[in-house]
N, C-alpha and C positions, 0 to 999 in steps of 0.2 A: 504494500500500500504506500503510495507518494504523500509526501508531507504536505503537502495541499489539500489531500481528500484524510488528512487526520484534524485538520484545522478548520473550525465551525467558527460562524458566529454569532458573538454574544453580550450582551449589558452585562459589564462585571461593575462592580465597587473597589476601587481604587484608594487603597488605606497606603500611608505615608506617614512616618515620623520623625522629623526632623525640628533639631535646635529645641528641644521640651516642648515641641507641639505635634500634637496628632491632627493630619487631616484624613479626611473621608469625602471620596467624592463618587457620588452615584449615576449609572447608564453609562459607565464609559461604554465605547465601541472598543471591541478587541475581535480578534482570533485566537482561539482554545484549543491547544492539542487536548484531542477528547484521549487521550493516553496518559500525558504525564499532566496537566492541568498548566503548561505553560503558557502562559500569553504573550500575544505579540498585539502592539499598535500601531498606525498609522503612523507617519511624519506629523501628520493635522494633527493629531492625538495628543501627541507628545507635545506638540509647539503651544496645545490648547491647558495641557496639563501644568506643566511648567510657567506658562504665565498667572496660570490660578492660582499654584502654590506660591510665585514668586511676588505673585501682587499681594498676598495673604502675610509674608513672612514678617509683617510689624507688628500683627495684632497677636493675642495671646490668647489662651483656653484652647480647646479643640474648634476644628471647625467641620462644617460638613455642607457638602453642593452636590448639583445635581450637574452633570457636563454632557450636552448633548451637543456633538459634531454635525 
């Protein structure tokens, strides 16, 4: 089986903790190897995830978003 037809996709929750802050962010888009539970994102994903957290990194407590691509 090719690593293409192992990879489904799916709305994961994208948990992160950095600098004594937990984030959580919900509906990310990914690909799931439905084997080992790895996932893989998009470029959009990534560029969309990292300005979330990065725009987020002043404030304090946990947070939690919803990220839809």
């Amino acid at each position: 089986m090719s690593i293409n037809k192992k990879l489904i996709p799916q709305k994961i929750t994208y948990s992160l903790y950095k600098d004594e802050q937990f984030y959580s962010i919900e509906n990310v888009p990914a690909r799931v190897n439905i084997e080992t539970g790895e996932q893989y994102f998009s470029p959009k994903t990534v560029k969309n995830l990292h300005q979330l957290i990065l725009g987020e990194m002043q404030c304090s407590g946990s947070k939690k978003h919803d990220l839809r691509c």
